[in-house]
C-alpha positions in Angstrom: 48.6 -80.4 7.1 46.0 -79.2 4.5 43.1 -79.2 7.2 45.7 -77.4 9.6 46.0 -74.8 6.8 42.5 -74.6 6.6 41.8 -74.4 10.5 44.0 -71.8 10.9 42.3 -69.6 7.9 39.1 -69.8 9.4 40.4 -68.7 12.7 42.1 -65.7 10.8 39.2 -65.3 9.3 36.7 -65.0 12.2 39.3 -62.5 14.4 39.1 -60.7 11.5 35.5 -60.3 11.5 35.4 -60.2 15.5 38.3 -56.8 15.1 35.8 -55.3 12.3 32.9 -55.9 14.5 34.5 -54.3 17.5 36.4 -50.9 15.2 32.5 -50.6 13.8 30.9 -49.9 17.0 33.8 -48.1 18.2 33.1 -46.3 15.0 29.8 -45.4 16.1 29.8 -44.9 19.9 32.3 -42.3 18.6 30.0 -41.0 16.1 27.3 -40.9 18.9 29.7 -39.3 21.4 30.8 -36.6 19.3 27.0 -35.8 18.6 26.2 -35.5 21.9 28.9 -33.2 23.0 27.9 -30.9 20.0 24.4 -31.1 21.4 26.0 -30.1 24.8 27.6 -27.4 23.3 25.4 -26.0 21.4 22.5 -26.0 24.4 25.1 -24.1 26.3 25.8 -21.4 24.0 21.9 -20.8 23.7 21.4 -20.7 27.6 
């Protein structure tokens, strides 16, 4: 029961880190995105 316990904490544990993983570089592709389309914008305007 105790090593059950255990098993299922360390699955917990590594979704976790997989879902962190995954928000972080959506973090950052949205981060990049959002640069770019200023960069867009802003060549635009100076055309």
């Amino acid at each position: 029961m105790i090593n059950r316990f255990a098993e299922c904490l360390q699955n917990r544990r590594v979704a976790l880190h997989a879902r962190a993983k995954e928000r972080e570089k959506g973090n950052l592709g949205w981060r990049n995105n959002s640069i770019a389309s200023g960069l867009k914008k802003y060549h635009v305007r100076r055309e």
